[in-house]
C-alpha positions, 0 to 999 in steps of 0.5 A: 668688300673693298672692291665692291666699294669702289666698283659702285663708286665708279659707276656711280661717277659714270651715271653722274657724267652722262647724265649731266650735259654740257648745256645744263652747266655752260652759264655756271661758275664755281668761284666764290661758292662753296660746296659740301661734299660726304664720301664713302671709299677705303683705305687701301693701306697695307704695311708690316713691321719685320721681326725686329733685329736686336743684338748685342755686339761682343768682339771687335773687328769684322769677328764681332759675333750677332748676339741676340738677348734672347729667343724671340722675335716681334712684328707687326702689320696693318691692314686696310679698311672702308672709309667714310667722310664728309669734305668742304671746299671753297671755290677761290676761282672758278678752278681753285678751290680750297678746303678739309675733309674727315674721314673715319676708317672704322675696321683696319686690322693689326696682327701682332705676332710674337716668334720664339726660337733663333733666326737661322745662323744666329745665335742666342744669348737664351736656349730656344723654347719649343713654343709656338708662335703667339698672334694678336689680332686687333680692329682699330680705327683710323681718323683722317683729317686735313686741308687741301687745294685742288686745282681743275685741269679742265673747265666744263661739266666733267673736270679732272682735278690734282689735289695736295695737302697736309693733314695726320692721321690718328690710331685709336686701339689697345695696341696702336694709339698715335697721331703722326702727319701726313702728306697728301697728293692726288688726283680727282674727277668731278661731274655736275648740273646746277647745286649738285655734283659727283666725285671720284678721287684717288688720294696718296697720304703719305706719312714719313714716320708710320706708326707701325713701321718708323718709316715712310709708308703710303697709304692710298686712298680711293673715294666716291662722293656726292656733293652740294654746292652753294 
């Protein structure tokens, strides 16, 4: 599903630059215009928190003993989605513009899993219990806002662009419910004629503390869009 996703969105990006010529754009300038762009993409995001290594420390020195409290182990993971959004931009230059977007990744997927039994050489402060492993599978969603500055490399009517931004992500389900922020960098191509125009961009949101996982984790971003300029 995700690659089908982004396959068409190249091709479609493709047909948009080859249509488009250099002619039909040679007397247009961007700046001062603001342009109204809705996409569609995914997310390709996949992080997993390990099994948790919780101890108590009995003993002193190098002799200290790994106690766990009991025969247990938890982990979460979380896996990516397709995404759809709708961005804003207002062109400062002919080659700046500045602008947000929204996104919505409506079917990211949460594995929780409970593991009994103690880790190899280990001990346990609780006798192990024949159990099998439980798992949780949730589907969430992903709420993705922010503002960004895109900078066109090159003029003309097929422009490669590099974006950075600051925004946050939000999780909204029984299992993950948080709003942590985000960093963004990337890079695009944008091909058009007249008030409409195409775009295909690979975004790096960058979180420094995930929810899932309590540390940095990169989430990127592939979309495809079809814009109005005004």
């Amino acid at each position: 599903m995700l690659k089908r996703i982004v396959i068409h969105g190249v091709a479609m990006v493709m047909v948009t630059v080859g249509v488009f010529t250099p002619a039909s754009v040679a007397a247009q300038t961007d700046a001062g215009s603001n342009e109204m762009t809705v996409f569609a993409g995914a997310s390709l995001i996949g992080v997993e928190e390990r099994d948790s290594d919780r101890f108590f420390l009995l003993g002193r020195g190098d002799f200290r003993p790994e106690i766990y409290p009991g025969p247990f182990r938890a982990s979460r993971s979380l896996d990516g989605s397709f995404e759809l959004g709708v961005r804003y931009d207002r062109f400062v230059t002919d080659r700046v513009a500045v602008g947000g977007d929204f996104s919505v990744a409506p079917s990211h997927r949460l594995t929780e899993t409970l593991r009994f039994g103690c880790p190899d050489g280990r001990l346990c402060a609780l006798p192990a219990l024949l159990v099998p492993d439980q798992q949780r599978v949730e589907r969430l969603a992903a709420y993705h806002y922010g503002a960004n500055i895109g900078i066109d490399v090159l003029g003309g009517p097929v422009r490669p662009s590099v974006i950075a931004g600051l925004g946050a992500v939000t999780y909204d389900g029984i299992g993950l419910s948080s709003t942590s922020l985000a960093v963004r960098f990337g890079a695009g191509l944008r091909a058009g004629a007249g008030p409409v125009s195409a775009r295909l961009e690979v975004l790096d949101v960058i979180t420094p503390d995930h929810a899932v996982t309590a540390r940095a984790e990169h989430d990127v971003h592939v979309r495809v869009g079809l814009g109005v300029r005004w």
